[in-house]
C-alpha positions as CSV (number, residue, x, y, z in Angstrom):
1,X,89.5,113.4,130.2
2,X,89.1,116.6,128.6
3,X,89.0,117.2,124.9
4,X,92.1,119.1,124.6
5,X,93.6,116.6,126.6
6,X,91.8,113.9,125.0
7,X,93.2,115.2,121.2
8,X,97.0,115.4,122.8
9,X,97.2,111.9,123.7
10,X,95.6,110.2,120.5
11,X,98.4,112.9,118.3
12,X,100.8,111.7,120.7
13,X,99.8,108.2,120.0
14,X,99.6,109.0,116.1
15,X,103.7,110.5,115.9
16,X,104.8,107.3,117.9
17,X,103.0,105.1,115.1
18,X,103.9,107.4,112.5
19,X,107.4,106.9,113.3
20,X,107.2,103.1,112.9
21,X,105.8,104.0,109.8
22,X,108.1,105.8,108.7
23,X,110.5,103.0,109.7
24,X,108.5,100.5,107.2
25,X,108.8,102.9,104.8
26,X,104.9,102.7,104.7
27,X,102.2,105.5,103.9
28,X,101.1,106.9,107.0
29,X,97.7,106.8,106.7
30,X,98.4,103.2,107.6
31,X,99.2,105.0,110.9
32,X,96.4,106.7,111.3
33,X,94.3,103.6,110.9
34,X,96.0,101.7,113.2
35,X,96.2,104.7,116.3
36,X,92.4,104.3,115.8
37,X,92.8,100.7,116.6
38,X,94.8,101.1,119.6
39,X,92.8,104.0,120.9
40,X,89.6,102.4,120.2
41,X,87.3,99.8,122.3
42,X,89.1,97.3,121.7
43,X,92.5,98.2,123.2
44,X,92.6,101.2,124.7
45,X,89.0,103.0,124.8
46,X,89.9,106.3,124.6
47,X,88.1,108.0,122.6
48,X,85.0,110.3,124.3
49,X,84.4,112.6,121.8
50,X,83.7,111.1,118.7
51,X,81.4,113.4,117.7
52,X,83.7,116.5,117.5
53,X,86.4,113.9,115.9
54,X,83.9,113.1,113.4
55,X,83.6,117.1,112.5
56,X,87.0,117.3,112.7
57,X,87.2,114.3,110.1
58,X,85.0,116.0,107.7
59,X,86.4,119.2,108.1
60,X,89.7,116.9,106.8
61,X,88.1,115.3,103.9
62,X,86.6,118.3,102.2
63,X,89.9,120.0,102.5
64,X,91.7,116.7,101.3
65,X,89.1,116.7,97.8
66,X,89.5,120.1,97.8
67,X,93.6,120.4,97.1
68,X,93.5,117.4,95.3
69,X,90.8,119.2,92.7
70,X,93.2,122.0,92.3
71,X,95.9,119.6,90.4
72,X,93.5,118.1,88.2
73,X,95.0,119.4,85.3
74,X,93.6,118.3,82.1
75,X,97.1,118.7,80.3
76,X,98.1,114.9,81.0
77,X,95.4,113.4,79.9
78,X,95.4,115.4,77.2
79,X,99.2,114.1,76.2
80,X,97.8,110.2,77.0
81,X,94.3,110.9,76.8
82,X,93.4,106.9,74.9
83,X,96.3,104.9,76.9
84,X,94.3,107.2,80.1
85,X,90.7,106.3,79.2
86,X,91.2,102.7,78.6
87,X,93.2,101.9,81.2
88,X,91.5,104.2,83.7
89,X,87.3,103.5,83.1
90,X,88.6,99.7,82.2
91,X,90.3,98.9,85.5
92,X,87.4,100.7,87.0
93,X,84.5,98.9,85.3
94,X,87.0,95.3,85.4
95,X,87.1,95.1,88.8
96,X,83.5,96.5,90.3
97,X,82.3,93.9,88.0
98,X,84.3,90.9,89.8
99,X,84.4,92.8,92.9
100,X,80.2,92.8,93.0
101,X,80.2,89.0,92.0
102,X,83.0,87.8,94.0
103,X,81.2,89.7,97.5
104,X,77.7,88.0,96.2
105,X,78.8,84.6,97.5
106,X,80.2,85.5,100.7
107,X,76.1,86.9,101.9
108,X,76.4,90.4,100.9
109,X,73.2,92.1,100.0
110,X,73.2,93.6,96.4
111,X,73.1,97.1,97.8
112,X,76.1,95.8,99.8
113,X,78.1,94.4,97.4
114,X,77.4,97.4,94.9
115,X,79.3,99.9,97.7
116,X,82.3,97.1,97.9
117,X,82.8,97.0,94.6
118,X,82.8,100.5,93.5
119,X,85.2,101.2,96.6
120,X,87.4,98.2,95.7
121,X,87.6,100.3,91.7
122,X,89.7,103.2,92.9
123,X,93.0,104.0,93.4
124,X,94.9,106.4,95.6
125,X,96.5,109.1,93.6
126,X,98.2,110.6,96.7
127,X,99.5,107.6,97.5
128,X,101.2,106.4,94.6
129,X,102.3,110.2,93.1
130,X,104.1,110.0,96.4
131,X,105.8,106.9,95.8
132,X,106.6,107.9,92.3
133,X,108.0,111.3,93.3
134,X,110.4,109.3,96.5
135,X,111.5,106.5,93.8
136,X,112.2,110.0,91.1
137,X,110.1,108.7,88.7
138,X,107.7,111.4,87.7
139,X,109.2,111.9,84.0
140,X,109.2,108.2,83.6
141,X,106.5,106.9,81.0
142,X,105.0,104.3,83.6
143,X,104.2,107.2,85.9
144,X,102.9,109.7,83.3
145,X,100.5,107.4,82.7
146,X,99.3,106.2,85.9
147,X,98.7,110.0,86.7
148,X,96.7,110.2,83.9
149,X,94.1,107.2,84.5
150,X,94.6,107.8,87.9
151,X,93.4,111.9,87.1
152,X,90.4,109.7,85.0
153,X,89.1,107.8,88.3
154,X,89.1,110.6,89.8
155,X,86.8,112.1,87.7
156,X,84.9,109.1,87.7
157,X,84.5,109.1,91.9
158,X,83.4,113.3,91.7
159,X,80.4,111.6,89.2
160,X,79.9,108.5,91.9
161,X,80.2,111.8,94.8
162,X,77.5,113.0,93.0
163,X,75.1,110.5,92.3
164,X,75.4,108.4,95.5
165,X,72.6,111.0,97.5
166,X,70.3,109.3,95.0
167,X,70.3,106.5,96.9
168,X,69.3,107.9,100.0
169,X,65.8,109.5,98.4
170,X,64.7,106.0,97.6
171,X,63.2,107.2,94.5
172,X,64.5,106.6,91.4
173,X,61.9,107.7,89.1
174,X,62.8,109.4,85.9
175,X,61.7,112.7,87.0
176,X,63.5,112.1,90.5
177,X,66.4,111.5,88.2
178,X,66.3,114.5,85.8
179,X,65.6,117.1,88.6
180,X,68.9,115.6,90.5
181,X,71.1,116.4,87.4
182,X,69.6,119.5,86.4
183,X,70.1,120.9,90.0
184,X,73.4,119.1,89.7
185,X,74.3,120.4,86.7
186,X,73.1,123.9,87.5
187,X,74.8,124.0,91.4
188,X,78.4,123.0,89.4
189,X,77.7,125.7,86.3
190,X,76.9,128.4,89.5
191,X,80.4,127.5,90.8
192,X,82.1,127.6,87.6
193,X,80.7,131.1,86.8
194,X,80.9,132.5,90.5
195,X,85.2,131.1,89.7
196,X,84.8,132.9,86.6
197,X,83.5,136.3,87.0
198,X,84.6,136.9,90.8
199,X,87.7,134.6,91.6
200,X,89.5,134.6,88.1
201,X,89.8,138.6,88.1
202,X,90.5,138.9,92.3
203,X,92.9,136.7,92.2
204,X,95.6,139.0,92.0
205,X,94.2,140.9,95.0
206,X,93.8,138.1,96.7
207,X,97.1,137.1,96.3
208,X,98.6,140.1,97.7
209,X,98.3,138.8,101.6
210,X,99.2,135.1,102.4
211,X,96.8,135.7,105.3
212,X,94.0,136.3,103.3
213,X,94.9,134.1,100.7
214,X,94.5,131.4,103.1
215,X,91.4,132.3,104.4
216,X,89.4,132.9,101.0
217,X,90.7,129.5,100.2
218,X,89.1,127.8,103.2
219,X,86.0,129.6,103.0
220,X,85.5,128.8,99.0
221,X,86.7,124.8,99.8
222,X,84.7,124.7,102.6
223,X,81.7,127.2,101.3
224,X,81.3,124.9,98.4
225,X,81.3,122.1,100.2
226,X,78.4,123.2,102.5
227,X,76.4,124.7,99.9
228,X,76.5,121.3,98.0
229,X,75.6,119.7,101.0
230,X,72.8,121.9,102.0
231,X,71.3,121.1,98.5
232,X,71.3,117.5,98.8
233,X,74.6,116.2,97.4
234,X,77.4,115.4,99.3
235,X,80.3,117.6,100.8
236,X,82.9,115.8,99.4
237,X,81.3,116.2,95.6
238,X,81.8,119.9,96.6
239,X,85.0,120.1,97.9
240,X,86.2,118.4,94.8
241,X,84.4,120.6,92.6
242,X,85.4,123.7,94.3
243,X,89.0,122.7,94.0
244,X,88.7,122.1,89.9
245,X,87.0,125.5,89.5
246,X,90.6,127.4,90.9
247,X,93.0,124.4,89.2
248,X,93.7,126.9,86.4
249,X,94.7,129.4,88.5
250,X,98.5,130.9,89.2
251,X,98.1,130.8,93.0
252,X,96.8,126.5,92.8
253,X,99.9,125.6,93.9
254,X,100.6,128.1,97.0
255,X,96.8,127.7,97.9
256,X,97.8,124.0,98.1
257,X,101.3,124.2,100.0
258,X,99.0,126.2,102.5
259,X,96.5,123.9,103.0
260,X,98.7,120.8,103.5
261,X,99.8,121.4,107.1
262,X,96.0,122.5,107.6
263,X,94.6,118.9,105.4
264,X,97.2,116.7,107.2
265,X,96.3,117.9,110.8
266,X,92.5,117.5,109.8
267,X,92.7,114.1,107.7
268,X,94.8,112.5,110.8
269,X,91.4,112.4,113.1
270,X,89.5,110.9,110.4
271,X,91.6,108.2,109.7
272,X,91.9,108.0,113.7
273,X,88.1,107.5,114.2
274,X,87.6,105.3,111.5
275,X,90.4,103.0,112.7
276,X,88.6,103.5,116.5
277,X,85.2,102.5,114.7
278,X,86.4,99.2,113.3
279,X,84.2,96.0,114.7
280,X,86.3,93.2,115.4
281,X,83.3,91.3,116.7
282,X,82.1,90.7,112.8
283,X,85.4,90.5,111.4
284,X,86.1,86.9,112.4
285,X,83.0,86.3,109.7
286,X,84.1,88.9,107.1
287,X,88.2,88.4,107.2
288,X,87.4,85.5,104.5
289,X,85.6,88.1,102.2
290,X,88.7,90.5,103.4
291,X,91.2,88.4,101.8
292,X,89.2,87.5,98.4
293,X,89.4,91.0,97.9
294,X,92.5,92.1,99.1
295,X,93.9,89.4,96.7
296,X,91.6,90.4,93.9
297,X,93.8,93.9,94.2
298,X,96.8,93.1,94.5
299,X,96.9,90.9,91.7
300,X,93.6,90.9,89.4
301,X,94.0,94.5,89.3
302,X,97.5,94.9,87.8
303,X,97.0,91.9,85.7
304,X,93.9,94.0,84.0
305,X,96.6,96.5,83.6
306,X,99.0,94.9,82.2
307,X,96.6,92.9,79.6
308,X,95.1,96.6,78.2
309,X,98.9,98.5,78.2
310,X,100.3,95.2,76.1
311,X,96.9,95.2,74.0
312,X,98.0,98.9,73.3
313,X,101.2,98.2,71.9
314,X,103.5,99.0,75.3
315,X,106.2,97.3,76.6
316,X,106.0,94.7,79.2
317,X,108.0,96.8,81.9
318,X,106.1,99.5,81.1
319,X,102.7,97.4,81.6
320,X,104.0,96.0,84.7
321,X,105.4,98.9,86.7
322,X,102.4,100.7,85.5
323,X,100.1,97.5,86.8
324,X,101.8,98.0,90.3
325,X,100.2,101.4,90.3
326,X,96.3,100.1,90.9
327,X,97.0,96.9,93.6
328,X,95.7,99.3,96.1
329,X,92.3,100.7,97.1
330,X,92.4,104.3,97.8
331,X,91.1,107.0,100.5
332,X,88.0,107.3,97.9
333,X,87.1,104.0,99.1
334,X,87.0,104.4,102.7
335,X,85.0,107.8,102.2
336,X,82.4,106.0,99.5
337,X,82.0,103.1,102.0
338,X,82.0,105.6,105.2
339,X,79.2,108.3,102.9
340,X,77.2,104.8,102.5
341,X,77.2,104.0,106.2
342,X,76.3,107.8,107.0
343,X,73.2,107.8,104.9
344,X,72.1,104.3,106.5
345,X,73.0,102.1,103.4
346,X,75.7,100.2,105.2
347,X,76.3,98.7,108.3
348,X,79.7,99.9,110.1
349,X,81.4,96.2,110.0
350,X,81.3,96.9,106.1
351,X,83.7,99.8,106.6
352,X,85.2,97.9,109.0
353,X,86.0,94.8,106.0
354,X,87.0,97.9,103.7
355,X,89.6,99.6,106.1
356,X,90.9,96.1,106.7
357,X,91.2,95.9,102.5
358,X,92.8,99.1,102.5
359,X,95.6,97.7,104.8
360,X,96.4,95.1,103.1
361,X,96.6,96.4,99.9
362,X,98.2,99.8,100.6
363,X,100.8,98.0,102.7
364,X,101.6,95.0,99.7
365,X,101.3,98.4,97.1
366,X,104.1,99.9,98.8
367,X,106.8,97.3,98.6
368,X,105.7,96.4,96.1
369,X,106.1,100.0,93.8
370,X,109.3,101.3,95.7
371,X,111.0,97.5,94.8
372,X,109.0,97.3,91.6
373,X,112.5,96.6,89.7
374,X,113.9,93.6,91.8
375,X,110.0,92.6,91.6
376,X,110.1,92.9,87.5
377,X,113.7,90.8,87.4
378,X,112.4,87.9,88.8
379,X,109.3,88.0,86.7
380,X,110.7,89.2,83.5
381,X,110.6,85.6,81.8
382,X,107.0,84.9,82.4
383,X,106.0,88.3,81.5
384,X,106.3,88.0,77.5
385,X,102.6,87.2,77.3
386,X,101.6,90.4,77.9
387,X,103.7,92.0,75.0
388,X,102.6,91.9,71.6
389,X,105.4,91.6,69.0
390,X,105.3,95.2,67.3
391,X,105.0,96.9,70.5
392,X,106.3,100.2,70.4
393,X,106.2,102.9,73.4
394,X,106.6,107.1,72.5
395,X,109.6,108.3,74.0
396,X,109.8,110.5,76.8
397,X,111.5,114.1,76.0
398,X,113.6,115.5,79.1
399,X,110.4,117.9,80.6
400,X,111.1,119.9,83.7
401,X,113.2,123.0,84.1
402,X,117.0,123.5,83.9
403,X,116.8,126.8,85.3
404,X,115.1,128.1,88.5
405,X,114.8,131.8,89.4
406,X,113.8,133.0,92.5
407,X,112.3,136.7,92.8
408,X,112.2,138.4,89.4
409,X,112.3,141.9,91.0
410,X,115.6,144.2,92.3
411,X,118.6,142.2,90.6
412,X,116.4,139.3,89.3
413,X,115.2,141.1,86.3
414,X,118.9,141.5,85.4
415,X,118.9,137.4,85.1
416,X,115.9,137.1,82.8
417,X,117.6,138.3,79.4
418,X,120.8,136.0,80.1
419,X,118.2,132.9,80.9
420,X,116.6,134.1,77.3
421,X,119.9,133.7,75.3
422,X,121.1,130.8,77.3
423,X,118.4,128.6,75.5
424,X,117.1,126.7,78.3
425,X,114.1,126.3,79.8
426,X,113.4,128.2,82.9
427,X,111.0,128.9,85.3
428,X,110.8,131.9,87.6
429,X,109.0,132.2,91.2
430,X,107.9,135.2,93.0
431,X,105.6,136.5,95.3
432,X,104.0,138.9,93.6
433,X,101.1,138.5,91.8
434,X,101.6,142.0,89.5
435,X,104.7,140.4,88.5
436,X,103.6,137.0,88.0
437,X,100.7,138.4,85.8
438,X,103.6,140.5,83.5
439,X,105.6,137.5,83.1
440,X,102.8,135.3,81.7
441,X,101.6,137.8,79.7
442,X,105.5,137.7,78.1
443,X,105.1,134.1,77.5
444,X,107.4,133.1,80.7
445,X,107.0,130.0,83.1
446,X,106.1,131.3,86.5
447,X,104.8,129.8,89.4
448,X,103.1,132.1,91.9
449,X,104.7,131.5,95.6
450,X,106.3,131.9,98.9
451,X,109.8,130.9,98.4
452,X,109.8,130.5,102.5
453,X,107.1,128.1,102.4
454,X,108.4,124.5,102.9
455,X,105.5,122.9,101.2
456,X,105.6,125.4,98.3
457,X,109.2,124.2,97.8
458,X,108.5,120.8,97.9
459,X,105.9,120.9,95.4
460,X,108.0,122.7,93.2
461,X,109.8,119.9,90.2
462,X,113.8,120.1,90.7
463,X,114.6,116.9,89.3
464,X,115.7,118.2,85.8
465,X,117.1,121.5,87.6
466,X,120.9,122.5,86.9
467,X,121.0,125.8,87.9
468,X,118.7,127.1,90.8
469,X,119.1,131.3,91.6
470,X,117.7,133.3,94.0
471,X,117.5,137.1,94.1
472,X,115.1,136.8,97.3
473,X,117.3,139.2,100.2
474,X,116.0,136.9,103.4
475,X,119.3,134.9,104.6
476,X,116.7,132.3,106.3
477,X,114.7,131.5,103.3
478,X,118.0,131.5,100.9
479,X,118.8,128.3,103.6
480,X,115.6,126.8,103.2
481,X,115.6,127.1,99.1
482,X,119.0,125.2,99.3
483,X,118.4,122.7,102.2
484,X,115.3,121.6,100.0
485,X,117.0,121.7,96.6
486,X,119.7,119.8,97.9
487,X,118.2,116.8,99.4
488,X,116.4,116.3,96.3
489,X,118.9,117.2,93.6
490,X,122.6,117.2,95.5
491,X,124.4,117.9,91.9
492,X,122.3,121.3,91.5
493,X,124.7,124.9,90.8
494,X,122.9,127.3,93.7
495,X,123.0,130.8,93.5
496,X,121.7,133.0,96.9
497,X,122.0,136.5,97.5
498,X,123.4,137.7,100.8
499,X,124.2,141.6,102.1
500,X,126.1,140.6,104.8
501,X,129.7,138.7,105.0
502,X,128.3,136.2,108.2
503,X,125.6,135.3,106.3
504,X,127.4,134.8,102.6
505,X,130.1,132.2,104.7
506,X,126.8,131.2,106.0
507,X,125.7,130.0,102.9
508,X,128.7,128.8,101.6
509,X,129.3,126.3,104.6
510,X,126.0,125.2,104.1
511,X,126.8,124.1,100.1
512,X,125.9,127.0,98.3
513,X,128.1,127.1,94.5
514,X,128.3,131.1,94.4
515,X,126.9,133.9,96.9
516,X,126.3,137.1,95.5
517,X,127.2,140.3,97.5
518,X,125.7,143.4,95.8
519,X,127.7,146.1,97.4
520,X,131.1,144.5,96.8
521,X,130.2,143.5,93.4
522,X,129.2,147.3,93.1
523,X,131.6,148.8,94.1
524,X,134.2,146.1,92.3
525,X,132.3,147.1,89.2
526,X,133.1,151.1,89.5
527,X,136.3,150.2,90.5
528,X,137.0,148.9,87.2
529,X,135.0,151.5,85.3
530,X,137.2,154.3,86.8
531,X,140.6,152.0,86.0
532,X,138.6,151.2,82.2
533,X,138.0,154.8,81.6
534,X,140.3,156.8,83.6
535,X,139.9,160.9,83.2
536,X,138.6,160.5,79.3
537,X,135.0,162.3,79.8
538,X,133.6,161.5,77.0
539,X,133.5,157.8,78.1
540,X,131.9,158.8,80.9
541,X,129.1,160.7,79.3
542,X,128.2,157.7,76.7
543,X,127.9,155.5,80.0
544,X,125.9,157.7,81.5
545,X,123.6,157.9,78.8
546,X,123.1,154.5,78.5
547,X,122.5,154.2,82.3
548,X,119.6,156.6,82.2
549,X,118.0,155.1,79.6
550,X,118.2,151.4,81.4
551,X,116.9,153.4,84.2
552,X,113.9,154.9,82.8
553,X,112.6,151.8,81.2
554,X,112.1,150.3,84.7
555,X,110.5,152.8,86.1
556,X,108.5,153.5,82.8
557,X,107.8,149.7,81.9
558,X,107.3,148.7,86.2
559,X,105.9,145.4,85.7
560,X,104.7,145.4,82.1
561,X,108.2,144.5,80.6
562,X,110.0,142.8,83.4
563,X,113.0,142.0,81.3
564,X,114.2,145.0,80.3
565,X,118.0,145.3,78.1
566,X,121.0,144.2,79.4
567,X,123.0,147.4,80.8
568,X,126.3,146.6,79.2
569,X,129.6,149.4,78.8
């Protein structure tokens, strides 16, 4: 079989178990692991080119660290920064500490056990932000802080990413140790100062074409990556790295809605050959060891949880739904345990025992977050003991946006006084990085992006949202802005622009509150100026006054003062 042929049958087989998936309401990396399965030895044996699935797989995770760097914002764990640390490096250091002696006894060597219980420590951010954000939880206080330590592990795997190439030198002599973090230390400042000096002040260039926005953003994820690599650290460490050093930029979040069709695709074949890679000739011997640890998980970990959040003062719904959070491993695992077999410190049946782990768990994880009220109602009573008497939890304030704008240029400046005096909180999109530079420079909430990308819009928080507008003149992407506001916030008042009657009933049938039509509003408008004003000339000639001057502060002002006076009779 050839390997385009070859690639067509196992995504073929991957969207036929994605859809059973999807069925289970389970995470499809589930999926992915078990195509691999059915495409491996042991069923069907269909994979011949491992090697380029491999690249293909690497190419995946590096762009999978690299879009998850670019949202680790420090702004949550600054808000729960103790409740974060404990919780976070506690779990962490908890269960590699049971995890290493509960896989002595089953014949592990130390080295062995070390790798398990590190990998057993983390939790999938990905996975459980996505269960959050399906469930509509992400302003609740549970989820706040489970982002938070979940942000903190993160930080702690980049620092495991790191160190891990250690073991492969065999050396661990102090001055082996020192020149390893100084040429650590100094590879990371290099990045940070090349993000600095180069990216930081091209970014609005950059910005300008979505196809070369995209590109630069591959070549610095995957340039960083490779560089790291070349110098004796991993490529994951880099990608990670890479992605932190552009996290503070405007375009993060449209570099990331680009990259996710790209990352998925990608991702998909690693998943595939590490599922096709699983030995179920030493599992027989290792499923005992499987599910010591898979239980160690699903229940030590949120029961760690849930003791530090009531030793903090929280609630006990609070420390349970945020104990749900952890009772899975997460895709840091399998890529710690798979980096370990790479560099000849593991045998593949350990990754095998660790993929098997990370289907248990993730599966149990799932129900057991999306039903994690029934779940707390029939545990309530017993779950007292983990609440102390004066607890006490800070109450969430109503975040998000109640306004959305959509292109701040042609009529959409004319919105941006009226959101000013309405006293809400908005938050304007656009395409244009001049503008989006003008706005923050007014002290305005912008998000830099293409209003026609689907994953832009989906990353975009519309939860809190009661009015969305859009100014943007494309019919098309006026029905993708409503078809994605819609199916996550049906109560939502949407505005769309339209300059043609087809497409305004268009939009109408398709929900939209209110289309606006510029040239019969225009001419509805002079209509009523001549009725107003009639033959008096004088009227005239303070109206026009005023008009010139609204017109030459936007062309004077352009982009520095994008909200310019009202133009009232």
């Amino acid at each position: 079989m050839e390997l385009f042929a070859e690639i067509s049958v196992l995504i073929a087989i991957a969207t036929a178990i994605a859809v059973v998936m999807r069925l289970l309401h389970q995470p499809l990396i589930i999926g992915h692991i078990l195509t691999g399965l059915i495409v491996g030895p042991v069923v069907l044996d269909l994979v011949r080119s491992a090697e380029t699935l491999a690249l293909m797989g690497e190419i995946g995770v590096a762009i999978l660290l690299f879009t998850v760097g670019l949202h680790l914002s420090p702004d949550i764990i600054r808000k729960f920064g103790k409740v974060s640390f404990i919780t976070g490096i506690g779990q962490v250091l908890f269960t590699a500490a049971v995890g290493y002696f509960v896989a002595i006894p089953f014949g592990f060597s130390p080295l062995e056990a070390f790798y398990i219980s590190v990998a057993l420590a983390f939790s999938s951010t990905i996975i459980i932000m996505k269960l959050i954000a399906d469930k509509g939880e992400l302003d609740v206080l549970y989820a706040k802080i489970a982002i938070g330590f979940l942000l903190v592990q993160d930080l702690i795997a980049v620092l495991l990413l790191l160190g891990i190439p250690l073991f492969s030198a065999g050396t661990f002599t102090l001055p082996e140790v020192g020149r390893f973090v100084l040429t650590g230390v100094a590879l990371i400042g290099f990045v940070v100062v090349a993000s600095r000096l180069f990216v930081s002040k091209m970014h609005r260039f950059i910005a300008q074409s979505q196809e070369f926005l995209f590109l630069f953003a591959i070549a610095w994820g995957i340039g960083v990556a490779a560089l790291f690599g070349e110098l004796g650290f991993s490529l994951e460490s880099g990608a990670l790295i890479a992605g932190v050093t552009l996290a503070a930029l405007p375009v993060r979040r449209e570099i990331s809605a680009r990259l996710t069709p790209l990352r998925d695709f990608f991702i998909v074949m690693f998943f595939i050959l590490l599922g096709s890679q699983m030995q179920f000739a030493d599992i027989g011997s290792l499923l005992p060891a499987a599910l010591t640890l898979s239980l160690l998980i699903l229940i030590g970990n949120p029961l760690i949880l849930m003791i530090l959040m009531g030793f903090l003062g929280y609630r006990k719904k609070t420390a349970f739904q945020t104990g749900l959070t952890v009772a899975q491993i997460s895709e840091f695992s399998l890529i710690l345990v798979a980096l370990g077999v790479s560099l000849g410190h593991l045998d593949q049946a350990i990754l095998s025992m660790v993929t098997l782990v990370g289907l248990i768990t993730i599966f149990g994880c799932t129900y057991l977050v999306l039903y994690s009220e029934r779940v707390y109602r029939q545990l309530e009573p017993i779950l007292g003991v983990f609440e102390r008497k004066d607890a006490h939890e800070l109450r969430i304030r109503r975040t998000g946006h109640s306004v959305i704008l959509f292109g701040c240029n042609r009529i959409g400046q004319d919105f941006l006084e009226s959101l000013r005096q309405m006293d809400k909180h908005f938050l304007v999109v656009d395409h244009d990085p001049d503008t989006v530079a003008a706005l923050e420079r007014g002290g305005i909430a912008v998000e830099y992006g293409d209003a026609g990308d689907i994953d832009f819009l989906e990353s975009i928080d519309v939860s809190k949202a009661e009015l969305v507008i859009s100014t943007i003149p494309e019919s098309e992407t006026n029905l993708l802005i409503t078809r994605s506001i819609r199916s996550r916030n049906p109560d939502v008042i949407v505005i769309v622009i339209a300059h043609r009657v087809g497409d305004a009933l268009s939009h109408y049938e398709e929900g939209v509150d209110y289309v606006i039509l510029p040239h019969f509003l225009g001419g509805k408008y002079a209509s009523e100026i001549i009725v107003k004003f009639g033959t008096d000339k004088m009227k005239y000639t303070t109206l026009r006054a005023k008009h010139m001057e609204h017109l030459k502060l936007r062309i004077a002002a352009g982009h520095e003062h994008p909200y310019p006076s009202s133009f009232r009779l």
